[in-house]
N, C-alpha and C positions, 0 to 999 in steps of 0.2 A: 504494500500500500504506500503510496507517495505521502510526500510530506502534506503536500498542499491539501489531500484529502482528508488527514487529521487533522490539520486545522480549521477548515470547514467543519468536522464534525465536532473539533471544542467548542467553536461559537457557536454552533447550533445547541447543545446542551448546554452553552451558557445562559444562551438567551431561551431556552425551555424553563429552566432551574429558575430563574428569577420571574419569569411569566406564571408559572406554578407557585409562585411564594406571592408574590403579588395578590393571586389570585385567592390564596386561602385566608391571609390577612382580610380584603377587603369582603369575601363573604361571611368571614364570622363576625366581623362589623357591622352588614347589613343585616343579617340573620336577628343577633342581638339586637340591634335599636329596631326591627320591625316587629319583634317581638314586646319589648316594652313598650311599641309605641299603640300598637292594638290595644294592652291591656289599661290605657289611658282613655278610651273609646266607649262614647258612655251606652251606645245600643248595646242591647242585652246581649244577643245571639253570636256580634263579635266580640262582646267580653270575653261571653262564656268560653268560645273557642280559643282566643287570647290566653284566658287563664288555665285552660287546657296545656297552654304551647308552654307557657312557662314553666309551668310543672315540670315539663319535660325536654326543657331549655338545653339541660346539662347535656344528656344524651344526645341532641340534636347534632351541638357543638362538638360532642366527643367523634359522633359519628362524621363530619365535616373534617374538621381535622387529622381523625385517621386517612379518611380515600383525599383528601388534596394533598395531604404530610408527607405521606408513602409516596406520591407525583414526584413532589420537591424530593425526599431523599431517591428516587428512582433516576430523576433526570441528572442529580448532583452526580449519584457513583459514577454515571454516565461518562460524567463529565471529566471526572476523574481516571475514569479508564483509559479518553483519550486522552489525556494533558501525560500522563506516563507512555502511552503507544508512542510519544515524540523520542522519549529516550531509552525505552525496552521494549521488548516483547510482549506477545498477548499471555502469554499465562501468566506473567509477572504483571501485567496490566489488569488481567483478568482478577487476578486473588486481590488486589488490592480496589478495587468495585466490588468484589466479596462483604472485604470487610468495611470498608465504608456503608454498605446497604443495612451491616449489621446494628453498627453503629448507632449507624441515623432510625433504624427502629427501636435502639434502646432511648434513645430520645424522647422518642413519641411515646413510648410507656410510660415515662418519668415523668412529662407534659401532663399527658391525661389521668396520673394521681390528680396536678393540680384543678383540673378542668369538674373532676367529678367532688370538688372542695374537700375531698382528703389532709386529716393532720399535714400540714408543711414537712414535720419533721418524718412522716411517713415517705413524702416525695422524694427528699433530700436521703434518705435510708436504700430507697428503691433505687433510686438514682447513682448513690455511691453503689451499690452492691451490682448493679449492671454494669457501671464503671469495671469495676471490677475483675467481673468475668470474662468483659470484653478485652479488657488490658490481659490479663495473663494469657487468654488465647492468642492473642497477636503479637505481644513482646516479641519474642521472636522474628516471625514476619517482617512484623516493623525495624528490627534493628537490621535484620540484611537490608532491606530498601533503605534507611536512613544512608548503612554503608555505600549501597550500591552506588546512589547519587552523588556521594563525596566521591568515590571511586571514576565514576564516569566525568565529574567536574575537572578534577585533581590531574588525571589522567600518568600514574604513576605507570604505568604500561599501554601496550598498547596491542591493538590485532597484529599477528606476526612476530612481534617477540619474540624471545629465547629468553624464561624466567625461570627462578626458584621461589615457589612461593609454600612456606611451613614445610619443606620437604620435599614437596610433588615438581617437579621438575619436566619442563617441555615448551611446546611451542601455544602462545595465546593463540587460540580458535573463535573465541567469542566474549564480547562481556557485559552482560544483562545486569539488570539491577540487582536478582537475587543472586545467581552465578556467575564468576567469570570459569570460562571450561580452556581448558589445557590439553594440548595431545603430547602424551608420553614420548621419551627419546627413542624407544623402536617403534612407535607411531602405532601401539595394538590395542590404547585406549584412550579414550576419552574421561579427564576428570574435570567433574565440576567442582569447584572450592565454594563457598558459601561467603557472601562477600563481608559478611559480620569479623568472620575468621579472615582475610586478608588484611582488615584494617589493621588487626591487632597482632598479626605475623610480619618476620624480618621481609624484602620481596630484594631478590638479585637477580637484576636485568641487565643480561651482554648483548653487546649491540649486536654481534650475527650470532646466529644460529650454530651453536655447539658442533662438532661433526664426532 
């Protein structure tokens, strides 16, 4: 895929992602003042129904929020997915739209405590403890991609090379945000290093290739 067609496709999920956020802000807005505004109405039949809606205000809003929330965090991972396709791969673009969609629904659970007027300190509990789980499942993750990027910024090697990196020793093949891959000196494998572990290993780069 060409550059130019990634980048079409991040402003398109940019301009999705804020059209989707726009759009859930300014309908729980109208939703709410059409609702109080009925129940100001002094004919009976639209009270009645007015005070029906309110009743049931909460859920309205909860349900609004979930199906435009879920748009917003859908078009965002999106968005995310291509803004990395500029500088890796799809599986490494792809797992992190994973975890971004995951994210962003821990979100929307922690929100709609407060939407359904749940103890605060209930939100703030739910909220830390999905924090939480999402952190320890991703640490990892996240720490090769943090490396990767420094790695791909930095550019302490490069494709073609001739390196020793924590031991594994050969020729650079490739280097993604999560992996950078190595072909062995009899050229009978391919190793991937994990880019977390190259930050933090010695790397010896000769300018040709060993024979």
């Amino acid at each position: 895929m060409s550059m130019n067609e990634i980048w079409i496709n991040v402003t398109r999920y940019t301009r999705k992602t804020l059209i989707w956020l726009i759009l859930l802000i300014i309908t729980i807005f109208l939703v709410d003042f059409a609702i109080k505004s009925l129940s100001k109405i002094e004919i009976e039949a639209i009270r009645d129904v007015s005070l029906m809606l309110l009743s049931y205000e909460n859920y309205i809003l909860a349900l609004i929020f979930l199906v435009l929330g879920y748009k917003v965090v859908s078009s965002f991972s999106h968005f995310i997915y291509w803004s990395i396709r500029k500088v890796s791969d799809h599986s490494t673009a792809a797992s992190l739209r994973s975890i971004t969609r995951i994210v962003g629904i821990a979100v929307l659970i922690s929100v709609l405590t407060s939407i359904f007027n749940l103890n605060p300190s209930a939100a703030i509990t739910l909220g830390s403890f999905t924090g939480l789980v999402v952190g320890f499942a991703t640490q990892t993750v996240l720490n090769h991609a943090v490396a990767g990027i420094f790695l791909i910024f930095s550019r302490p090697f490069k494709v073609g090379d001739y390196v020793i990196i924590g031991g594994n020793k050969g020729v650079v093949e490739d280097i993604t945000i999560m992996h950078t891959i190595i072909r062995s000196e009899d050229g009978s494998q391919l190793i991937m290093i994990p880019s977390g572990s190259i930050v933090s290993s010695t790397i010896v780069k000769f300018n040709k290739k060993r024979s």
